[in-house]
N, C-alpha and C positions, 0 to 999 in steps of 0.2 A: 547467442548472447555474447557479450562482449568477454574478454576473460580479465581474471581478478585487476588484473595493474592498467586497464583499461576505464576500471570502474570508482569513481568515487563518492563515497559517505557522508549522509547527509541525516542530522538529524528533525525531525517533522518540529517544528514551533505551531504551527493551525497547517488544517487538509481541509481542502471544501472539497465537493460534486455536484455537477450540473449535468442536464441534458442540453445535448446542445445541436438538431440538426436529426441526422441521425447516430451520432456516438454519443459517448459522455466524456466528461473532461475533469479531470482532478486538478485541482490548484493546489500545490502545497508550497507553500515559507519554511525554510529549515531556521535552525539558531540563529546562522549566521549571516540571513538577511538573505540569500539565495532563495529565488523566484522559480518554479519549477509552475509547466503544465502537461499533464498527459492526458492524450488523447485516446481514445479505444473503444470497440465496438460493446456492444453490453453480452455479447458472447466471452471475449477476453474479459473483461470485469468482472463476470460471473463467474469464472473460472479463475479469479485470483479471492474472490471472495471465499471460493471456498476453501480454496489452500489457508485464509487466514482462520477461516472455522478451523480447521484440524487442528491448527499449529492453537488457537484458543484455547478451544477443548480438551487439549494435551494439556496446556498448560494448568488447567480449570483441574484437573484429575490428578495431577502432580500436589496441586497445593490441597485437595480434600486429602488427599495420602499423608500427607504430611503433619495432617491434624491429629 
């Protein structure tokens, strides 16, 4: 991966997902009118899918704690 001053921030305005072929493809728009597409196999996808469960579910468990 690229490192930090390599990389810039982008925040999501809409995300779609298609299949498309054999991969799938994310379209995301950020704020500022920046057009992004990613490509990747449904093995990669699926494995960022779940990095986003953790980091959900942490987050889900944080705010019942905090009740």
């Amino acid at each position: 991966m690229a490192s930090k001053a390599d990389v810039t921030t982008y925040t999501v305005k809409e995300a779609m997902a298609a299949k498309v072929g054999d991969h799938i493809e994310i379209a995301i728009e950020a704020d500022d009118g920046t057009k992004l597409k990613l490509k990747g196999t449904a093995e990669q996808l699926d494995a960022l899918v779940g990095d986003l469960e953790v980091i959900l579910d942490g987050d889900d468990a944080s705010a019942e704690a905090a009740e």
